[in-house]
N, C-alpha and C positions, 0 to 999 in steps of 0.2 A: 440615606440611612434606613429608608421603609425598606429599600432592598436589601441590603445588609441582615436587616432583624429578619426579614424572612428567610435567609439562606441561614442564619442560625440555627433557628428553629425545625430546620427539617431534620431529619431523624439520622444517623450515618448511614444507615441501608439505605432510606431513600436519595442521600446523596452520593452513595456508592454509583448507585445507580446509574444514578443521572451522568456521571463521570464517564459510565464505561458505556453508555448509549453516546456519548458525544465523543469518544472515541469512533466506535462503530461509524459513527458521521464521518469520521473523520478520513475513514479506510475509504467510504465509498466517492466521498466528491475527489478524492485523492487519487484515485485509480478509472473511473466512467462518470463523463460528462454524458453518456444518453440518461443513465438511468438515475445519476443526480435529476436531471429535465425531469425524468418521468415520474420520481419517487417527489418530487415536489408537490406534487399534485394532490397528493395524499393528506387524508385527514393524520395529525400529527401523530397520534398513540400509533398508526399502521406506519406512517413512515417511521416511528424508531424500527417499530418489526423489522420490516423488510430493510433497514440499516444493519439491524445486528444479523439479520442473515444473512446479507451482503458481503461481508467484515467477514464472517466465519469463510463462507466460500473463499475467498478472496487470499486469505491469509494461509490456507491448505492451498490454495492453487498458485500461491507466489513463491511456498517454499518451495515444488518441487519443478517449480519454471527456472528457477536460480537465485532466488534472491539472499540466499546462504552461499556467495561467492567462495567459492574453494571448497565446497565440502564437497566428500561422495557419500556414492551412492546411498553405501551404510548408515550412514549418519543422517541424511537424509530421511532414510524410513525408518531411523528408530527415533526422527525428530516426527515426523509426522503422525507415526504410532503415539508417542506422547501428547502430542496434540488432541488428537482422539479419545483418548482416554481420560486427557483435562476435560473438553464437552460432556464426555459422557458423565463424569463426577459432579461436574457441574450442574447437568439440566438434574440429575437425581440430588443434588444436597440445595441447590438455590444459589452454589457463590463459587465464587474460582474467584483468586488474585490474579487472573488473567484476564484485562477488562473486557476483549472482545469475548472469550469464552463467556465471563459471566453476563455480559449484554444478551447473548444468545439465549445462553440458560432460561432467562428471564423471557425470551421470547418464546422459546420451546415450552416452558413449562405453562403458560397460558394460552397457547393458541393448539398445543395438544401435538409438536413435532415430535418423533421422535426416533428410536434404530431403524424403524423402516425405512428413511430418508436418509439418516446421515449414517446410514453402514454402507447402503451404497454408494454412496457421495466420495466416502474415504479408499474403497473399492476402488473406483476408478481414478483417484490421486495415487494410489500405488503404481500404478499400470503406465502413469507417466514419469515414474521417477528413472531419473538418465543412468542405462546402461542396465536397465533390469532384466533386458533379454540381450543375452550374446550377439545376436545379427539384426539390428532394426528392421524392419520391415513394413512393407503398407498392413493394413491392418483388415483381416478377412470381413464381409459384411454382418458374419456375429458378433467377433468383436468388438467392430465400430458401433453396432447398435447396445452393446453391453454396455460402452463404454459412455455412451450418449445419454443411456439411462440413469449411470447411475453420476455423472458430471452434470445434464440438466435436465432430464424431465423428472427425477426427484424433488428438486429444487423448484419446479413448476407446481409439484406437490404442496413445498414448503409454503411458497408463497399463496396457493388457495386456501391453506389454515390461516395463513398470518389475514389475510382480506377478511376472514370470516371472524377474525378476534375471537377466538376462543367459541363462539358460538357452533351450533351442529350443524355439519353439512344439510344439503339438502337430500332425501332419500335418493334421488338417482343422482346424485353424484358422482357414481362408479360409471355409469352410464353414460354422461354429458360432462358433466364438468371438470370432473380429473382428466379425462381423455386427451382434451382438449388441453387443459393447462400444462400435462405434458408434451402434446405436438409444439405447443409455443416455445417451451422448452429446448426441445430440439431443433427446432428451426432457428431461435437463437446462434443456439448451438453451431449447427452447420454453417451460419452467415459468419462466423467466429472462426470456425477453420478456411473457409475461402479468404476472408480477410487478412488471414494469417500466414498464407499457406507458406511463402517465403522463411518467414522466421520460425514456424515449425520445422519445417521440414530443413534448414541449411543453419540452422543454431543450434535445436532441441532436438534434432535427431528425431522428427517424432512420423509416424504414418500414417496420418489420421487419411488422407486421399492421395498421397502419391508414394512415393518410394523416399525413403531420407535423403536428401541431398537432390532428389529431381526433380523440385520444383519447378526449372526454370523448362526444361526440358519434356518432365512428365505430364504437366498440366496442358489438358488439351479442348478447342472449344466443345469437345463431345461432353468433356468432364466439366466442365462450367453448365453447360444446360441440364445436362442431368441431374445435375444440385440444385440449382437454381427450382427448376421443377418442383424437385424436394420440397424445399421450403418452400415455395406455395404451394401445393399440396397442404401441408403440416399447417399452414398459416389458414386456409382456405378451412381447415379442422378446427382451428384455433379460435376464430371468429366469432362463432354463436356462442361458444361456452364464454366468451366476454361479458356478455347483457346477461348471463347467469351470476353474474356475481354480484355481490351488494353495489347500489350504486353510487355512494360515496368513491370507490376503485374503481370504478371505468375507464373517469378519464386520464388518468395515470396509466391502465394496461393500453388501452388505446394509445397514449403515445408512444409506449414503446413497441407496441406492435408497429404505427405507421413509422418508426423510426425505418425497425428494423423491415418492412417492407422497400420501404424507400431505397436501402443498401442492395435488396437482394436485384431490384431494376437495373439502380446504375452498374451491379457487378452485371447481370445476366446482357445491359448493350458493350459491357468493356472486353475489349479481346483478351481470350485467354493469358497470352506471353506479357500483357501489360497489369492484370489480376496475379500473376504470379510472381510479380515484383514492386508491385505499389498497394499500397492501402488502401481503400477505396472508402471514402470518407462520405457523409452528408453535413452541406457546410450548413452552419451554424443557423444562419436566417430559415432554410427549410426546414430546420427539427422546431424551431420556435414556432412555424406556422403548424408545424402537425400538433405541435403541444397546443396551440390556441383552439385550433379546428375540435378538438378532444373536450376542453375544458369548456365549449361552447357546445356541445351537448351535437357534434356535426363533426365525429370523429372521419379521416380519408376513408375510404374503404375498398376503395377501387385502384389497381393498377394493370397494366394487360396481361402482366403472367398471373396473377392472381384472379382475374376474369376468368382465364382458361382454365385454372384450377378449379373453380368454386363449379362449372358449368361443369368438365368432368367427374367430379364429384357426385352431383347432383344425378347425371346418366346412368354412374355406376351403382348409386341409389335406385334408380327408378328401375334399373335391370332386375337388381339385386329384390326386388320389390311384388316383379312381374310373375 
């Protein structure tokens, strides 16, 4: 009954609220087991955040992966443009009848997101909707990095407002901390299309590293190390701008960093032709150990493509320095 009187008494904004933040929940343990792990971690007001920006992503990037069976393309981008345009009314009025838009809203409009991040974010949702260009094709290295910017190192963006709750960056932020929270971004990112590369490229028609339909064929151990690199490179960027951040978030971005380090190894020993037709997973028990290692203040930090990175890195500093 004490519970009952108190779910009375809350206000209906406030439990509007609450409704469309536990929606938002709902989108993200629904769709990523890493980063439910890692959004766990999280002191609670920051895990709604990063739930309703989770949910927004999520919900753009599922329409135009398929999850509107039978529609085209048409319909498609004027469902997505509508999308966009709910967010956008939303973070400016406070409410959308749309509960993951108005979760967001609520997150955007305290943590300070805003068209910087989600113009490009919707940008690069266009770019993937099926059949927008006549001939698929692999995708040249600007517009894979256009693309990468505005699908996740915005979103890297997103997430350094949402950590700071509304409070002000630090003055070199542009400097250290964003930089960084968009390599992580991208690194993501690029572990997401090797993981994928099969179902992109032989369902979604899509070019993010091979040609549509050559997966099986196109993917070659050159093109696996060269990625792999990538991301640690990017990860190796990513690093230090981690212990920049309030330390309440650490041990949540530390585990999804050593998540996603962990994938980019077992992909970087897996052969190419077996990368370009299986998934390449990290079972369950080692993400739990990375989440412990993080939450115990003794986050991983080390792996041998990642050594290599952080070491060139450092030389091309010290050149760059000389």
């Amino acid at each position: 009954m004490a519970f009952m009187s108190a779910v009375s008494h809350r206000s209906p904004a406030d439990r509007y609220t609450r409704t469309a933040r536990s929606a938002a929940r709902r989108v993200m343990r629904g769709y990523s087991t890493s980063f439910s792990l890692a959004s766990s971690a999280l002191p609670g007001r920051i895990r709604a955040h990063i739930e309703a920006v989770y949910a927004m992503v999520r919900v753009a990037d599922e329409l135009v992966d398929g999850a509107w069976e039978g529609a085209d393309p048409a319909a498609i981008r004027e469902e997505l443009d509508r999308f966009e345009s709910v967010i956008a009314g939303a973070v400016a009025s406070g409410f959308s009848t749309d509960l993951v838009a108005h979760a967001f809203a609520q997150t955007a409009r305290h943590t300070g997101i805003g068209p910087a991040q989600w113009e490009p974010f919707f940008a690069s949702m266009r770019s993937d909707i099926p059949e927008s260009t006549p001939t698929p094709a692999v995708l040249t290295p600007a517009q894979l990095a256009a693309y990468i910017h505005g699908s996740a190192e915005v979103v890297g963006e997103m997430c350094v407002l949402v950590f700071f709750d509304g409070s002000p960056l630090p003055p070199d932020a542009e400097d250290r901390l964003l930089p960084g929270a968009r390599a992580l971004g991208s690194a993501f990112q690029k572990v997401n299309f090797i993981r994928d590369i099969a179902h992109d490229s032989a369902r979604l028609r899509r070019g993010y590293l091979v040609a549509p339909g050559h997966a099986h064929s196109g993917f070659t151990e050159a093109d696996r190390d060269r990625l792999t690199d990538e991301v640690f490179t990017e990860l190796a960027v990513a690093a230090p701008a981690i212990d920049l951040l309030p330390r309440s978030v650490r041990p949540a971005v530390w585990t999804a960093f050593g998540v996603f380090a962990e994938l980019t190894h077992r992909i970087a020993r897996t052969p190419a032709h077996r990368v370009a037709r299986t998934r390449i997973r990290v079972p369950d028990p080692v993400k739990a150990g990375l989440a412990a290692r993080a939450a115990a203040g003794r986050p991983r930090t080390s792996w041998p493509g990642l050594d290599r990175a952080r070491d060139s890195n450092a030389t091309h500093t010290r050149a760059r320095q000389a």
